[in-house]
DSSP file (Angstrom, degrees, kcal/mol; ACC not computed):
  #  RESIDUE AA STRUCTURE BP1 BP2  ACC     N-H-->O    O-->H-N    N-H-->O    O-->H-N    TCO  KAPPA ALPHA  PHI   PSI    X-CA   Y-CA   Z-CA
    1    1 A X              0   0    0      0, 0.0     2,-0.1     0, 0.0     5,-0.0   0.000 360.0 360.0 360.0 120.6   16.9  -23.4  -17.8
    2    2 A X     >  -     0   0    0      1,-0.1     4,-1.0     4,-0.0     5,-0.2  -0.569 360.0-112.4 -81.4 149.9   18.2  -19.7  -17.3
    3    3 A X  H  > S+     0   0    0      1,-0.2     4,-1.3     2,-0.2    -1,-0.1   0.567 121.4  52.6 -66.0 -26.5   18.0  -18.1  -14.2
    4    4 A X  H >4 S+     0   0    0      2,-0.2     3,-3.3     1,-0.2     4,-0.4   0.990 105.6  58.5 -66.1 -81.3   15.6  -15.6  -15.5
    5    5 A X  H >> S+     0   0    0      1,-0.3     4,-2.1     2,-0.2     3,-1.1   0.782 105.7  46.1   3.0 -66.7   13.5  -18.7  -16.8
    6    6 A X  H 3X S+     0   0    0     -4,-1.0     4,-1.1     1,-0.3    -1,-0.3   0.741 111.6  55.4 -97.1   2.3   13.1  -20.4  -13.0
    7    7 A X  H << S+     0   0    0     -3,-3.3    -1,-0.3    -4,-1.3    -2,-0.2   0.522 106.0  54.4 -81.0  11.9   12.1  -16.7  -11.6
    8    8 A X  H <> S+     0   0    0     -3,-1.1     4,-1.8    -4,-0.4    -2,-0.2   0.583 111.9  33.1 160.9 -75.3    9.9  -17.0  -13.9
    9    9 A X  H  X S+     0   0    0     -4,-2.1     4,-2.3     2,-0.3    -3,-0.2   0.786 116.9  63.9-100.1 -53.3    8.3  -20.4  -12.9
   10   10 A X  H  X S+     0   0    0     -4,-1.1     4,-0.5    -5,-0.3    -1,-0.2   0.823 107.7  37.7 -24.3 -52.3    9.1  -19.2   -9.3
   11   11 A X  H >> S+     0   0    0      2,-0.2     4,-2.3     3,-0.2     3,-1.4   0.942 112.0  60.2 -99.6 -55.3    6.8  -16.4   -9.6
   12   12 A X  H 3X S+     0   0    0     -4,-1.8     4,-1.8     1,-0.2    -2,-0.2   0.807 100.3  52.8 -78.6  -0.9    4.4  -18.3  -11.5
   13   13 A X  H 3X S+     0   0    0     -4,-2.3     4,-0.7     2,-0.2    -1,-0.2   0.465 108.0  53.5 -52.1 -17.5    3.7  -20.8   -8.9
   14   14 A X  H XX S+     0   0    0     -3,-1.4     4,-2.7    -4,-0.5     3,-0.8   0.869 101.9  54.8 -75.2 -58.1    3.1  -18.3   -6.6
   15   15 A X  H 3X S+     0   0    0     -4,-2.3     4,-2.5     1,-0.3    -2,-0.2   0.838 106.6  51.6 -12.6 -58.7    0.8  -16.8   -8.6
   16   16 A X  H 3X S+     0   0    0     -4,-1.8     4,-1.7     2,-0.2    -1,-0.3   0.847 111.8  46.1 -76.7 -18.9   -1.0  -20.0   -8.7
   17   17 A X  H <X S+     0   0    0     -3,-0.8     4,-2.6    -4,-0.7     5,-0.3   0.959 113.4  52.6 -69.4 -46.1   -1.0  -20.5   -4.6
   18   18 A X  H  X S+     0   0    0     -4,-2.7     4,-3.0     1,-0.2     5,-0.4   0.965 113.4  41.8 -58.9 -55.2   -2.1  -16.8   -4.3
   19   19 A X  H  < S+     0   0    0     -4,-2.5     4,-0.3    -5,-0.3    -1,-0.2   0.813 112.1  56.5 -33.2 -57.6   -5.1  -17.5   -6.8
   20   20 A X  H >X S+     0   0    0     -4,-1.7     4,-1.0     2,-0.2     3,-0.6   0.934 110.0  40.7 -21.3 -79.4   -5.8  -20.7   -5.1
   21   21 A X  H >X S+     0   0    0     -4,-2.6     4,-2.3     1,-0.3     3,-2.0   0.985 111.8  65.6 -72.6 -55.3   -6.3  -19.1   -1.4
   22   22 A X  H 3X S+     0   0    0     -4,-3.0     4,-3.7    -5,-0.3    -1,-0.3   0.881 110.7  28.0 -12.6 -51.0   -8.2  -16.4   -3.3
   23   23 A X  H <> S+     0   0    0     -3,-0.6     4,-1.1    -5,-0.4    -1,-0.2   0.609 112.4  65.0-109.8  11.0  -10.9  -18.4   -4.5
   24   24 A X  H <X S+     0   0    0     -3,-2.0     4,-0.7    -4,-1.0    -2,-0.2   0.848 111.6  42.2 -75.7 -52.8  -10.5  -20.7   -1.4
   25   25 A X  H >< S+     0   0    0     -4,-2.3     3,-2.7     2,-0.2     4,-0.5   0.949 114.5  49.7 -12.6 -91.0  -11.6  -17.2    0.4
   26   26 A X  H >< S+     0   0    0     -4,-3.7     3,-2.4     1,-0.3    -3,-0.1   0.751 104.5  56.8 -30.9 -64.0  -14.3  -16.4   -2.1
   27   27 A X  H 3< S+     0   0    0     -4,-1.1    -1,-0.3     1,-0.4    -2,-0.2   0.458 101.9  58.5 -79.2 -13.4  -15.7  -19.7   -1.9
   28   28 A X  T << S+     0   0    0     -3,-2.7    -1,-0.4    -4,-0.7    -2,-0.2   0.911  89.3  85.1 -75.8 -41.1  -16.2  -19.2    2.1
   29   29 A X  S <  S-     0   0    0     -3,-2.4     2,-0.4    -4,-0.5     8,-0.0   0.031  96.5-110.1 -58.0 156.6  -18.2  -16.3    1.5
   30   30 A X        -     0   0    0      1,-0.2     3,-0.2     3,-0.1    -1,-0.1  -0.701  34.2-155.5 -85.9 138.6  -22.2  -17.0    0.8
   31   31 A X  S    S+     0   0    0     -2,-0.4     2,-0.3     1,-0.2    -1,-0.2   0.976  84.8  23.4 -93.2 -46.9  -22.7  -16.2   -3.2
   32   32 A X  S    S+     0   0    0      1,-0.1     2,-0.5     2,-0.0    -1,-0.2  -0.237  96.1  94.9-120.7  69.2  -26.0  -15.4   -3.4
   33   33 A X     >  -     0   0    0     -2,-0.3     4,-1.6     1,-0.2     3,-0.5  -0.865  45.1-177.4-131.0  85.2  -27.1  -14.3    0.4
   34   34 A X  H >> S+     0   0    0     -2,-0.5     4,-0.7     1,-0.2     3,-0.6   0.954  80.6  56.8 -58.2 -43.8  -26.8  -10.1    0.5
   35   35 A X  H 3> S+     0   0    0      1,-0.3     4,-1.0     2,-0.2    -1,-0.2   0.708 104.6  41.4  -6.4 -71.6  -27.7  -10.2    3.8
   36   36 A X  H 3> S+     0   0    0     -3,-0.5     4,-4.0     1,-0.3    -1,-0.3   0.729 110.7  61.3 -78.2 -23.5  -25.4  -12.2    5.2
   37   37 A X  H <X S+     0   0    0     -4,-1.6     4,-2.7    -3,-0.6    -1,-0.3   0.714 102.6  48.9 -86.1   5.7  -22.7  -10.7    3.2
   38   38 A X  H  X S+     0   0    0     -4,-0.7     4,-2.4     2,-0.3    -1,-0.4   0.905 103.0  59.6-109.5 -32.3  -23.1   -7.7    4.5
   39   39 A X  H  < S+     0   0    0     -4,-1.0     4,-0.5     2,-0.2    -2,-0.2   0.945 107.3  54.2  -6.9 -57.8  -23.1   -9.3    8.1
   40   40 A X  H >X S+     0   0    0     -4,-4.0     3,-4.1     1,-0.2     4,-1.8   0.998 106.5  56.2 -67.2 -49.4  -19.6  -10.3    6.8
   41   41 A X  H 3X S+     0   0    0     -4,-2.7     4,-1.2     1,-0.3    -2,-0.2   0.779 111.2  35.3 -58.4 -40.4  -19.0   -6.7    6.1
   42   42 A X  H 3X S+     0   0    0     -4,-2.4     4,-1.3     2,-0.2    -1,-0.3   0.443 113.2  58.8 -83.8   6.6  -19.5   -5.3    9.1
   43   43 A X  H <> S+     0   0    0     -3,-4.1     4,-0.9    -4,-0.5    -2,-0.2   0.811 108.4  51.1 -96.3 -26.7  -17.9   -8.4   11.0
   44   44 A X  H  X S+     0   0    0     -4,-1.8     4,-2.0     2,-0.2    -2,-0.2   0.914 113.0  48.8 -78.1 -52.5  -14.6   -7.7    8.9
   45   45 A X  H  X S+     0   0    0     -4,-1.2     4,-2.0    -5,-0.2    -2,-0.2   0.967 106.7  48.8  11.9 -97.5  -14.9   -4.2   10.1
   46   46 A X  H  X S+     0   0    0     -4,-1.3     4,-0.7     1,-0.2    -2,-0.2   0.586 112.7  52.0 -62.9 -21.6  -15.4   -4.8   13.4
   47   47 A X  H  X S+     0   0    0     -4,-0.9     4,-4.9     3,-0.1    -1,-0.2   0.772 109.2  48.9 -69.0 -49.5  -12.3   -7.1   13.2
   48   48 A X  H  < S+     0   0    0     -4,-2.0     4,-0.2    -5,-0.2    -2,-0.2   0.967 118.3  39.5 -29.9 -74.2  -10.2   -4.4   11.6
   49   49 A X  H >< S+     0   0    0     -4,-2.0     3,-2.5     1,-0.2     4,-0.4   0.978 116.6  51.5 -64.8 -51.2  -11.2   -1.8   14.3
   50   50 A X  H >X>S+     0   0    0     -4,-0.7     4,-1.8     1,-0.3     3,-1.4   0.828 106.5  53.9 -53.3 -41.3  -11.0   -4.3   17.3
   51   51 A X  T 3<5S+     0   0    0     -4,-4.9     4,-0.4     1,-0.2    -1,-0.3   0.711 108.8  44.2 -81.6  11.1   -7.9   -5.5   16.5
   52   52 A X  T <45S+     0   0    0     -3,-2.5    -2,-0.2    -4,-0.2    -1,-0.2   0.109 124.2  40.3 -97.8  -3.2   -6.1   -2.2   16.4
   53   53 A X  T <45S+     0   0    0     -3,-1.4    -3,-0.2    -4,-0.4    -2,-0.1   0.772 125.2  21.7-107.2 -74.0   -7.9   -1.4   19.5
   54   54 A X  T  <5S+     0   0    0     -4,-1.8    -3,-0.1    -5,-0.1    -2,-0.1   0.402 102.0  79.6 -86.9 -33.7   -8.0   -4.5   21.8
   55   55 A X  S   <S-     0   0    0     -5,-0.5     2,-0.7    -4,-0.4    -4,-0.0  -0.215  71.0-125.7 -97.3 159.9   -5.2   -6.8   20.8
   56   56 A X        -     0   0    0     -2,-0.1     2,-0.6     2,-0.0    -4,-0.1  -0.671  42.3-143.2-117.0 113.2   -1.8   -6.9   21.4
   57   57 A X        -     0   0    0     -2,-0.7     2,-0.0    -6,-0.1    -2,-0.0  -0.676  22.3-155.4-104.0 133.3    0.3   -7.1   18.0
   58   58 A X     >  -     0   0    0     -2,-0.6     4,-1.4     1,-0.1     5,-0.4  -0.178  33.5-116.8 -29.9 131.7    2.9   -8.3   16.4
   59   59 A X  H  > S+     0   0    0      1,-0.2     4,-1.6     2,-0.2     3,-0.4   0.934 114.2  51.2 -65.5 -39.1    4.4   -6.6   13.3
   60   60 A X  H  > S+     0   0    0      1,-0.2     4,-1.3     2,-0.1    -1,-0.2   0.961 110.3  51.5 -42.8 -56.8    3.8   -9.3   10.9
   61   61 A X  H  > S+     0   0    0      1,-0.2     4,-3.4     2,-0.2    -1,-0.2   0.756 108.1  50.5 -62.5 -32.4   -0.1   -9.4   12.0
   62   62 A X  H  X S+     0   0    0     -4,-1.4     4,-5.4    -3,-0.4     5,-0.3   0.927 110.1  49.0 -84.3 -43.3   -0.7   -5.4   11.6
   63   63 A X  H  X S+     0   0    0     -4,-1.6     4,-1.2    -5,-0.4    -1,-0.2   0.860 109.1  49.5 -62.5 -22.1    0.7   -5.4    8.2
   64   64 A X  H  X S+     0   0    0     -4,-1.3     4,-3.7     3,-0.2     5,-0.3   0.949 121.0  42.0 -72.1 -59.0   -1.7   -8.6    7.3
   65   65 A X  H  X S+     0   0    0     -4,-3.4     4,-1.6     2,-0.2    -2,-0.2   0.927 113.2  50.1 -35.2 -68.2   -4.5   -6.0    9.0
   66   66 A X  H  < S+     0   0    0     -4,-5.4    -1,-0.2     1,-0.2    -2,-0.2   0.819 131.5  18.8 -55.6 -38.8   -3.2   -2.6    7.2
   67   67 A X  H >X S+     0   0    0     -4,-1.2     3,-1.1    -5,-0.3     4,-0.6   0.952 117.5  60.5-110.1 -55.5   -3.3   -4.4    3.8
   68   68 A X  H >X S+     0   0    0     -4,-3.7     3,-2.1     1,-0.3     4,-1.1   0.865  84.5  83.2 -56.2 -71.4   -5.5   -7.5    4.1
   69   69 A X  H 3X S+     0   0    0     -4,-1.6     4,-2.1    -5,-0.3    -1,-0.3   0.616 101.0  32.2   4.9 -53.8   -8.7   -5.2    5.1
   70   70 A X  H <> S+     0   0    0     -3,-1.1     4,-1.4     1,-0.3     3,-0.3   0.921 118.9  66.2-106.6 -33.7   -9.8   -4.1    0.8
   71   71 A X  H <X S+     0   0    0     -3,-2.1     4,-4.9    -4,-0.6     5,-0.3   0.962 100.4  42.0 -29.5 -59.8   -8.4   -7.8    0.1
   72   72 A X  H  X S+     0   0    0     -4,-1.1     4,-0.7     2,-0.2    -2,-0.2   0.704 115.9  45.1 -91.3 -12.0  -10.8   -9.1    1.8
   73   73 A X  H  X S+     0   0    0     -4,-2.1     4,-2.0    -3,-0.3     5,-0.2   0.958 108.5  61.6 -59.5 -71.9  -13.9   -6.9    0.5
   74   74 A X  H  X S+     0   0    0     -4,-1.4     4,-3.8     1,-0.3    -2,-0.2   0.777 110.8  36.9 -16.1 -65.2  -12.5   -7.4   -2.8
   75   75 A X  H >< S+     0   0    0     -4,-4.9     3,-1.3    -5,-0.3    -1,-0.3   0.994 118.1  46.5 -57.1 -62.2  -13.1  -11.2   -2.3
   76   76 A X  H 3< S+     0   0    0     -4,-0.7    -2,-0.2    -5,-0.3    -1,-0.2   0.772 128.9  32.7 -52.7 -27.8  -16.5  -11.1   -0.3
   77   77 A X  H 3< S-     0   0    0     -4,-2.0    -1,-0.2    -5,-0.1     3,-0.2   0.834  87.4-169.3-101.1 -24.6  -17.6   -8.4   -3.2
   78   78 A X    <<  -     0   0    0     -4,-3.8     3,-0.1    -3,-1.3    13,-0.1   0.199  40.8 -65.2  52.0 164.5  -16.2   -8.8   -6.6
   79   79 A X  S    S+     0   0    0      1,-0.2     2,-0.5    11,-0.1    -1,-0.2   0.605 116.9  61.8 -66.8 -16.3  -16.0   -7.1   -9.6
   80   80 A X    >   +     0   0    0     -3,-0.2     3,-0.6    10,-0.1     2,-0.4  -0.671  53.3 136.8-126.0  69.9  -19.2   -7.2  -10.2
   81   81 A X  T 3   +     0   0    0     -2,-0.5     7,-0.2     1,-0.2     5,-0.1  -0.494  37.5 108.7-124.2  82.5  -21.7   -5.5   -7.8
   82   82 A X  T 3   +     0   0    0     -2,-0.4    -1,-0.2     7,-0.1     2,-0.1   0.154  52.4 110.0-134.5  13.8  -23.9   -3.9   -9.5
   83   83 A X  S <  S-     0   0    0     -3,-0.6     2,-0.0     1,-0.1     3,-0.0  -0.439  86.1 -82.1 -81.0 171.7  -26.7   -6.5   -8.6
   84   84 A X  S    S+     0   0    0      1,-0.2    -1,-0.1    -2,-0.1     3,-0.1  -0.090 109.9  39.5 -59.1 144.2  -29.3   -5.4   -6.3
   85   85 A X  S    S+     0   0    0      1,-0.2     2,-0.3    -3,-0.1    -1,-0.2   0.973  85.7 125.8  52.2  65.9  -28.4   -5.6   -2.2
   86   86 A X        -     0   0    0     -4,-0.1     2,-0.9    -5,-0.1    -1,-0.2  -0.872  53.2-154.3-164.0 126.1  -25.0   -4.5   -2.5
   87   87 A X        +     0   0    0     -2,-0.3     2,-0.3    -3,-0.1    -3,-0.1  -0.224  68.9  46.4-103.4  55.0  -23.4   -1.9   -0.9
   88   88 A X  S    S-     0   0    0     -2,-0.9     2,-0.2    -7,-0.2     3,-0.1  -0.879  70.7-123.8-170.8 169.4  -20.6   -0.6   -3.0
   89   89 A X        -     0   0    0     -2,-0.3     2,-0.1     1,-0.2    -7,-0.1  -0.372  56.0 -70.3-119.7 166.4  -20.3    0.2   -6.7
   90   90 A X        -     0   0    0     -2,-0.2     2,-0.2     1,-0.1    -1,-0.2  -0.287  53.7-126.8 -81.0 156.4  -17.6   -1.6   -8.6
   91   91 A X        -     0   0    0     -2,-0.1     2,-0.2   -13,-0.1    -1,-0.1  -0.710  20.9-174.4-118.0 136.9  -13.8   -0.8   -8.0
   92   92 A X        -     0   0    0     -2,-0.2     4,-0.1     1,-0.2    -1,-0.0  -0.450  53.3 -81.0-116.2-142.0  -11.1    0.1  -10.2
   93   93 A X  S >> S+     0   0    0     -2,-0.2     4,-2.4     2,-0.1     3,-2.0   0.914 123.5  46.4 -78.8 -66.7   -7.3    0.6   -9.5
   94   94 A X  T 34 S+     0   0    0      1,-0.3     4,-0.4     2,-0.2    -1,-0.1   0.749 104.1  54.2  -1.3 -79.1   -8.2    4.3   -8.1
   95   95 A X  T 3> S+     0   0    0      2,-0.2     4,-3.9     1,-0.2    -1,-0.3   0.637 109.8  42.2 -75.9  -9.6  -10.4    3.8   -6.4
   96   96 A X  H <> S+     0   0    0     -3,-2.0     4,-2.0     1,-0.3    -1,-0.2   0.971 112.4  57.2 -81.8 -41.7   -8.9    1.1   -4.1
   97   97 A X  H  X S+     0   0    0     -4,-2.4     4,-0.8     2,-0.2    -1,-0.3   0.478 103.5  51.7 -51.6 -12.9   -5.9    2.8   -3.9
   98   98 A X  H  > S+     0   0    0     -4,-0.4     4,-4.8     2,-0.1     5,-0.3   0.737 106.5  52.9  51.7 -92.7   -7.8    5.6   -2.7
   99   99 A X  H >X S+     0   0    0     -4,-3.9     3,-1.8     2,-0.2     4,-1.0   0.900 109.4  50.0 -54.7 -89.2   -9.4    3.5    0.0
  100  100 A X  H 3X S+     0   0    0     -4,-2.0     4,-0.9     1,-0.3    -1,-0.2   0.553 109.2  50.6 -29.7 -58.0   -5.9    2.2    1.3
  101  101 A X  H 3X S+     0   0    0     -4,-0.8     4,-2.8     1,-0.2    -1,-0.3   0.842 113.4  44.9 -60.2 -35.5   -4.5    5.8    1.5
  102  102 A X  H <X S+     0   0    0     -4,-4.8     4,-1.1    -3,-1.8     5,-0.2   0.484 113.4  56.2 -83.3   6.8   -7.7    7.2    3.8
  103  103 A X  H  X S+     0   0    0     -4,-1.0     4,-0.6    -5,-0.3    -1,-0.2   0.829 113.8  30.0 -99.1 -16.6   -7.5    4.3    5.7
  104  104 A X  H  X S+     0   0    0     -4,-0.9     4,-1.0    -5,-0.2     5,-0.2   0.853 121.7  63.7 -89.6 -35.7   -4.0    4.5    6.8
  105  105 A X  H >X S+     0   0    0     -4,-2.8     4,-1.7     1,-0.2     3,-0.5   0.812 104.0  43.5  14.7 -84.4   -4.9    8.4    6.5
  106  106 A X  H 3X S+     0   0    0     -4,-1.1     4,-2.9     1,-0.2     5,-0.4   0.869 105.9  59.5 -81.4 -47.8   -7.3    8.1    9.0
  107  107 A X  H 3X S+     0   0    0     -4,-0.6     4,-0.5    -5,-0.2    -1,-0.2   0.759 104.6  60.3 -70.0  -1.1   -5.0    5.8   11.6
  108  108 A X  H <X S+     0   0    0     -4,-1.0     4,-1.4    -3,-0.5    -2,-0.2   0.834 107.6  38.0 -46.0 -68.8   -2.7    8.7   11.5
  109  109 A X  H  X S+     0   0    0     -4,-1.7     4,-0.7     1,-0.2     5,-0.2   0.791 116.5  52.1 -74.4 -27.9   -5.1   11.1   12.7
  110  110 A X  H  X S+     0   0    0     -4,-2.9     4,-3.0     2,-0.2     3,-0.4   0.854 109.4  45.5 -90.5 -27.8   -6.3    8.8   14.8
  111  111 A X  H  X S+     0   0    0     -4,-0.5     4,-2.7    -5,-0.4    -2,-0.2   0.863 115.1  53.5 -61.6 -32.7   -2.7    7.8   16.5
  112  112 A X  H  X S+     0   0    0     -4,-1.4     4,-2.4     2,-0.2    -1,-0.2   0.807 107.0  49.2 -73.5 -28.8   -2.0   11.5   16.6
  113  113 A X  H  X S+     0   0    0     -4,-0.7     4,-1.3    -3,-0.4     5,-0.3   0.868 110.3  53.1 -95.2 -57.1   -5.3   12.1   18.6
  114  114 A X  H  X S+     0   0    0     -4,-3.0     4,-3.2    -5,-0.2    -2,-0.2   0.998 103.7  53.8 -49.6 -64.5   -4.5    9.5   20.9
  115  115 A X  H  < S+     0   0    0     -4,-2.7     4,-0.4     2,-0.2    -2,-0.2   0.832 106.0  51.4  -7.5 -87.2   -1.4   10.9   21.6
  116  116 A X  H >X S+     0   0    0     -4,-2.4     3,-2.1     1,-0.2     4,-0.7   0.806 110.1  51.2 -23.2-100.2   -2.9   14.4   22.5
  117  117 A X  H 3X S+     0   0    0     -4,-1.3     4,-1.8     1,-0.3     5,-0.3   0.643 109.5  48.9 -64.1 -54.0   -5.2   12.8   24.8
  118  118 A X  H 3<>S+     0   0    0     -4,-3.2     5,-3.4    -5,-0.3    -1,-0.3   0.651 115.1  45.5 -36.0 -42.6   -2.2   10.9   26.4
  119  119 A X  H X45S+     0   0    0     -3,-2.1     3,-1.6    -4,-0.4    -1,-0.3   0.874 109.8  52.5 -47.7 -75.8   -0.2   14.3   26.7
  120  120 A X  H 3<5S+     0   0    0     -4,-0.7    -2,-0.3     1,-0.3    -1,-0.3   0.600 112.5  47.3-100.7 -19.1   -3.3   16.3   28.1
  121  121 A X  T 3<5S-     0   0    0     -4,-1.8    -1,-0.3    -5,-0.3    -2,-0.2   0.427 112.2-123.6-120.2   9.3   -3.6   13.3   31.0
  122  122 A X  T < 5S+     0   0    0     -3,-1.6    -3,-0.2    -5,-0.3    -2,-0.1   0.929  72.8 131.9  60.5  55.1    0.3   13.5   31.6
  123  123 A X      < +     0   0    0     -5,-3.4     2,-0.3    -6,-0.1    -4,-0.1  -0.260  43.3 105.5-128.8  61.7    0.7    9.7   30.8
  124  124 A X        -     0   0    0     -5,-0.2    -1,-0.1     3,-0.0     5,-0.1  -0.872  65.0-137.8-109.1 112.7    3.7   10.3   28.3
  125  125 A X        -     0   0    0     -2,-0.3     5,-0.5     3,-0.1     3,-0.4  -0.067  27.4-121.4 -52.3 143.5    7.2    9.7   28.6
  126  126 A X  S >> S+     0   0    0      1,-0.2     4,-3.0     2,-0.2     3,-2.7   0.935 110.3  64.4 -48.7 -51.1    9.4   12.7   27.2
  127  127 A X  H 3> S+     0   0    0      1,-0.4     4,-1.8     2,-0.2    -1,-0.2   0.764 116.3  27.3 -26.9 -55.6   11.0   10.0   24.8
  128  128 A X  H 34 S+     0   0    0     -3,-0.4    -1,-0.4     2,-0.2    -2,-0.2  -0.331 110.6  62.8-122.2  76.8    7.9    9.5   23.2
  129  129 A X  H <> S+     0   0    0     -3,-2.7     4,-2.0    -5,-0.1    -2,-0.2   0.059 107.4  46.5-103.3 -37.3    6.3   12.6   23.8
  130  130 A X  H  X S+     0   0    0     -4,-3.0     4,-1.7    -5,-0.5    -2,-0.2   0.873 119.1  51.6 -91.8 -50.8    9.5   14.2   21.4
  131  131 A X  H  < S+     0   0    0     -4,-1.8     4,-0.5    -5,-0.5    -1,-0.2   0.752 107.4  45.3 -65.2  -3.6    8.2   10.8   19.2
  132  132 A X  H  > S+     0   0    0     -3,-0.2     4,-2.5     2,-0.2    -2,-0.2   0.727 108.4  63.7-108.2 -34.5    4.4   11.6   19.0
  133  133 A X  H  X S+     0   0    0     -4,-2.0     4,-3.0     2,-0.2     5,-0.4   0.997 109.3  40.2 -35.6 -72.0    5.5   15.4   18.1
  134  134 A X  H  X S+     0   0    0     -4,-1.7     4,-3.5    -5,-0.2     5,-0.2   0.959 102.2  59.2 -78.7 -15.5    6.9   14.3   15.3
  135  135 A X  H >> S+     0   0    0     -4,-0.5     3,-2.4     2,-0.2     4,-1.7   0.981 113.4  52.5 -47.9 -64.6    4.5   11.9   14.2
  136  136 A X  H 3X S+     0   0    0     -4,-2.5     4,-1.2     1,-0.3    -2,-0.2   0.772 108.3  45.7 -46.4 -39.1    2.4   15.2   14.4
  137  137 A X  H 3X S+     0   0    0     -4,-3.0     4,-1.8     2,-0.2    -1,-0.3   0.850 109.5  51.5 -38.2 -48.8    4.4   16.8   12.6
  138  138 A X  H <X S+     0   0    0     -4,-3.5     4,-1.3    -3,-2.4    -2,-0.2   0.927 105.3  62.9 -57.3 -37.1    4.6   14.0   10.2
  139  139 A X  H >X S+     0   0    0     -4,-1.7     3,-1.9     1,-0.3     4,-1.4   0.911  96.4  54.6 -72.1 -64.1    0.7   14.2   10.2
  140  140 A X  H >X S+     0   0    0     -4,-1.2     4,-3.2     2,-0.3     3,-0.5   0.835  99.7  64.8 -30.9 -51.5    0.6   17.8    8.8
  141  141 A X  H 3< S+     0   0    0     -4,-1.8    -1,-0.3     1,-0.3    -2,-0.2   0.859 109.7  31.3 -12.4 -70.4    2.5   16.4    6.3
  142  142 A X  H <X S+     0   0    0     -3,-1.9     4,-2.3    -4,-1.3     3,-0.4   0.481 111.9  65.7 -84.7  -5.9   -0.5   13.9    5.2
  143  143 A X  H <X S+     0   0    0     -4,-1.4     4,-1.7    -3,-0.5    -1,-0.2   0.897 104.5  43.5 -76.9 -47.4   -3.1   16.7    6.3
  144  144 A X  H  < S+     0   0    0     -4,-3.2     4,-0.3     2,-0.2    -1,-0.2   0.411 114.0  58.0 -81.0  17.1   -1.6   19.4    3.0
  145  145 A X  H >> S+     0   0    0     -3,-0.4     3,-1.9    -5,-0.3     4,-0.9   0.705 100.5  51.4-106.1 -63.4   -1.7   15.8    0.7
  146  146 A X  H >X S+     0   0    0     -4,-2.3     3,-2.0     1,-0.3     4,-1.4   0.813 101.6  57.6 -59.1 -24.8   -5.6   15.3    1.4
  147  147 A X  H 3X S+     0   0    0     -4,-1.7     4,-1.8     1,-0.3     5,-0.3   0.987 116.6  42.8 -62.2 -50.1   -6.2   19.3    0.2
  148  148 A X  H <> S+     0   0    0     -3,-1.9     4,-1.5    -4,-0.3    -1,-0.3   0.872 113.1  44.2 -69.5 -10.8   -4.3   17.4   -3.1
  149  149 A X  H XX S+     0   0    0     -3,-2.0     3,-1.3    -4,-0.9     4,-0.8   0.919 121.1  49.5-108.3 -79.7   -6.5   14.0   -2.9
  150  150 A X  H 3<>S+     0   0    0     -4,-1.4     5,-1.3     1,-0.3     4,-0.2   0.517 112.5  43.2 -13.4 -45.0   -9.6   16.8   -2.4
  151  151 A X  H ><5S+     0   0    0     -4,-1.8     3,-0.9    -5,-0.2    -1,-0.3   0.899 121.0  38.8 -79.4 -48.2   -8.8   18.8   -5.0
  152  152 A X  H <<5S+     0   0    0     -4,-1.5    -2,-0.2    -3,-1.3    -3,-0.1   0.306 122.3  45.3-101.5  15.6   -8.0   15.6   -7.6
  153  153 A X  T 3<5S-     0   0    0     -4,-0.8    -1,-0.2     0, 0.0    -3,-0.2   0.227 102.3-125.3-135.0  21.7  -11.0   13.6   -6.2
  154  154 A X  T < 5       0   0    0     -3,-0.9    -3,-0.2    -5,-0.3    -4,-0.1   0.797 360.0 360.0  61.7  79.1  -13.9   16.4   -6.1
  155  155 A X      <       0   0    0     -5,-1.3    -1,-0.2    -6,-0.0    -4,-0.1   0.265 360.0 360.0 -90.5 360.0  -14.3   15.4   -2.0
């Protein structure tokens, strides 16, 4: 077996564990309860914001947060909502990508906003006072990208 060969077998065996816990997921979810699922929707939410608010984290765990979040719609939703009691339209590549970017998007502005308030109540060291400047700075950055994600998504 060439090396290409068992990265190969390497990769699909991961494949099959990721698939696995996928529909181990799904299969937590209620299939035909709209109700509830949308209970789940706003309880995955309310997990999202709360830990980013409340918690104290770890770097592994915020990246499971930043990324997990449209994962775990994704599962709870399918491809296929276009039944009745369902609060989303079907997803492509786009659009998810999309969602990812205004969601880190928006914890941008929101880190920056924090900041400010921190600054205006004189509870910032200069050290990261000169580091939340340039996050604002940085933040302009992503402020002239949404005038491109506005212009090439009609917002």
């Amino acid at each position: 077996m060439t090396k290409k060969d068992q990265e190969q077998t390497i990769i699909d065996l991961l494949n099959g564990i990721i698939q696995e816990e996928d529909k181990r997921v799904s299969a937590s979810y209620p299939q035909n309860d709209a109700f509830i699922k949308k209970i789940i929707l706003f309880e995955l939410i309310r997990s999202f914001d709360s830990f980013f608010v409340f918690s104290k984290k770890n770097e592994d765990i915020v990246y499971y947060y930043e990324f997990g979040l449209n994962r775990a719609l994704g599962l709870l939703y399918g491809k296929h909502t276009k039944e009745a009691g369902y609060p989303f339209g079907p997803s492509d590549k786009r659009s998810w990508d999309y969602a990812n970017s205004i969601i880190q998007h928006c914890g941008r502005i929101e880190f920056c906003r924090r900041i400010i308030e921190f600054i205006k109540a004189d509870k910032v060291s200069p050290l990261l006072y000169v580091s939340a400047l340039m996050r604002l700075f940085t933040l302009l950055f992503f402020i002239s990208f949404s005038i491109f994600l506005r212009v090439n998504w009609a917002i």
